[in-house]
C-alpha positions in Angstrom: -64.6 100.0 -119.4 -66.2 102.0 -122.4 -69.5 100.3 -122.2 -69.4 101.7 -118.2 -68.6 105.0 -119.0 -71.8 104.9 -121.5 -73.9 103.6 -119.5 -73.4 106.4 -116.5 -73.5 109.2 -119.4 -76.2 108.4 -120.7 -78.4 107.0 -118.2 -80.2 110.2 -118.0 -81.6 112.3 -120.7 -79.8 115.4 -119.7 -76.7 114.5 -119.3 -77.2 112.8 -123.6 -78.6 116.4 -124.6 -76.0 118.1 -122.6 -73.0 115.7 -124.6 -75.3 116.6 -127.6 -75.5 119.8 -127.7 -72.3 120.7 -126.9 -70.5 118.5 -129.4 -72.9 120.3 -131.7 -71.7 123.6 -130.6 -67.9 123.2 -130.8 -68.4 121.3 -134.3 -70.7 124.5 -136.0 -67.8 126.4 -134.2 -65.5 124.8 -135.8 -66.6 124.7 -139.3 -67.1 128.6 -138.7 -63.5 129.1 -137.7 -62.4 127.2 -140.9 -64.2 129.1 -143.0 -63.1 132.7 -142.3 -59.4 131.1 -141.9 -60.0 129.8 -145.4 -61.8 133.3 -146.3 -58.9 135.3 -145.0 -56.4 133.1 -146.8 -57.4 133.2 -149.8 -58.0 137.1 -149.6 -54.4 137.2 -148.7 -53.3 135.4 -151.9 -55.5 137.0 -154.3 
């Protein structure tokens, strides 16, 4: 079932760069969110 799913993703280039870049873009997101949670917290403490 997986191996299905793979193979009609990424058949085509666009739809891999699409996957890509996205994953990219909510991970960079993601670390940038932690660090002005992490930045805020430890303003708060100090």
């Amino acid at each position: 079932m997986l191996n299905k799913i793979n193979k009609f993703i990424f058949k085509k280039k666009t739809n891999k760069y699409l996957i890509m870049g996205s994953f990219s873009f909510f991970f960079i997101k993601g670390l940038i969110w932690l660090g002005i949670f992490f930045f805020a917290g430890f303003n708060l403490i100090n």
